[in-house]
C-alpha positions in Angstrom: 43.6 163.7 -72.0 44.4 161.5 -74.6 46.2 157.7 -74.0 48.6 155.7 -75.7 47.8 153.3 -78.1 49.7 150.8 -76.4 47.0 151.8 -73.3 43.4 150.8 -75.6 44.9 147.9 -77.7 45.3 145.2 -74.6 46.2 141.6 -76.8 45.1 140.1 -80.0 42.3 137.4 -79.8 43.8 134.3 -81.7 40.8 132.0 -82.2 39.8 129.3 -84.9 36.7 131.9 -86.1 39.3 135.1 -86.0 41.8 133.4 -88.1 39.1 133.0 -90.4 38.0 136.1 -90.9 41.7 137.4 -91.3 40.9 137.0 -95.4 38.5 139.4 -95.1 40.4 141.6 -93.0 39.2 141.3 -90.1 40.7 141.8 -87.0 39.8 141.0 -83.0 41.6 142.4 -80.0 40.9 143.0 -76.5 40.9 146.4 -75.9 40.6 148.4 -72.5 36.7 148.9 -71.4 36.4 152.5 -71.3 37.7 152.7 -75.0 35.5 154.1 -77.6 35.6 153.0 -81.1 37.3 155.8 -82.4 40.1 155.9 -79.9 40.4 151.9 -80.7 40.1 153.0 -84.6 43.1 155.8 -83.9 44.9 153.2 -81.5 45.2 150.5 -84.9 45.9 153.2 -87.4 49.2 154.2 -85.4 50.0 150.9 -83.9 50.0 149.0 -87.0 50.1 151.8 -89.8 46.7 150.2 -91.6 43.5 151.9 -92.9 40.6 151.2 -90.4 37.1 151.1 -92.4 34.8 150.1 -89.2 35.0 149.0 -85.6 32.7 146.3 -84.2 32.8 146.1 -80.5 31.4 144.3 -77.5 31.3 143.8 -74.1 31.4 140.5 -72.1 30.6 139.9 -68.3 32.8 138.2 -66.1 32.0 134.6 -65.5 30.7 133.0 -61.9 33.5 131.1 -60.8 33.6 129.2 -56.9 36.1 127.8 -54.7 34.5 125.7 -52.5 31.7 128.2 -50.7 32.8 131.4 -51.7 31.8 132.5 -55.3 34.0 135.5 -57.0 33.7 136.4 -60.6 36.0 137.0 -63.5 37.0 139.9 -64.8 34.8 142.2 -67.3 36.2 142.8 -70.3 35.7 144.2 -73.6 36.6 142.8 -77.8 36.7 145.0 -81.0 36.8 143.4 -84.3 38.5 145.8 -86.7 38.0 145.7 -90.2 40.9 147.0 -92.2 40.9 148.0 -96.1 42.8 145.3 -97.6 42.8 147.0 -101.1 44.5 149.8 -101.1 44.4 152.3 -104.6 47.1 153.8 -106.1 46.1 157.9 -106.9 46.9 159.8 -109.3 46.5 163.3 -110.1 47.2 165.7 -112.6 50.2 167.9 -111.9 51.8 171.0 -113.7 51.6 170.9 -117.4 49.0 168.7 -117.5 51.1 165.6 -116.9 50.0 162.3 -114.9 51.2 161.6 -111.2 50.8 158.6 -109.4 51.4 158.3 -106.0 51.6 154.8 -104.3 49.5 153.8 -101.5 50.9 154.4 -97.7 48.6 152.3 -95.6 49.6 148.9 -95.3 47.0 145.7 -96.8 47.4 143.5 -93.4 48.9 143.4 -90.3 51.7 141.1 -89.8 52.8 141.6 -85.8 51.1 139.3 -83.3 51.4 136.5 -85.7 48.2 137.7 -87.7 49.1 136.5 -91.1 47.2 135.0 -94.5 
């Protein structure tokens, strides 16, 4: 059974260090914790129609937190920084008659919802 994308790919993760690494086209989401890296790889490529070259992922425990005398914990959850291919190739090919084609690139250099921009 497969899931939406909209399912793996929870939020973005907006931090000083991640909007640093957005030159090199890098980018950090939370993502659901049963989500593998190629369902989070598939989730970005439709999402946000970009070439995914590698997912980095990790997994963080919920912290202790207390009220008094009972102690709870916060939720579990799980980040993947994707790294995008931020220079994209125009191909070309030889086509009947021995002539030059060109086609353009499809996949997008960044992604410009969430308010991740350069």
């Amino acid at each position: 059974m497969t899931r939406a994308p909209q399912d793996i790919i929870v939020k973005p993760i907006l931090t000083e260090k991640t909007s640093d690494q957005l030159s090199e086209g890098k980018y950090a989401f939370r993502v659901d914790r049963k989500a593998t890296k190629t369902e989070i790889r598939i989730a970005v490529e439709q999402l946000f129609g970009v070439k995914v070259v590698s997912v980095n992922t990790s997994n963080f425990d919920g912290k202790k937190k207390r009220q008094r005398y009972i102690v709870g914990r916060t939720p579990s959850w799980k980040k993947a920084v994707v790294t995008i291919a931020t220079e994209t190739k125009d191909a070309s090919y030889l086509a009947k008659g021995g002539k030059t084609s060109k086609v353009s690139a499809k996949y997008k250099t960044s992604i410009e919802e969430f308010g991740f921009a350069e």
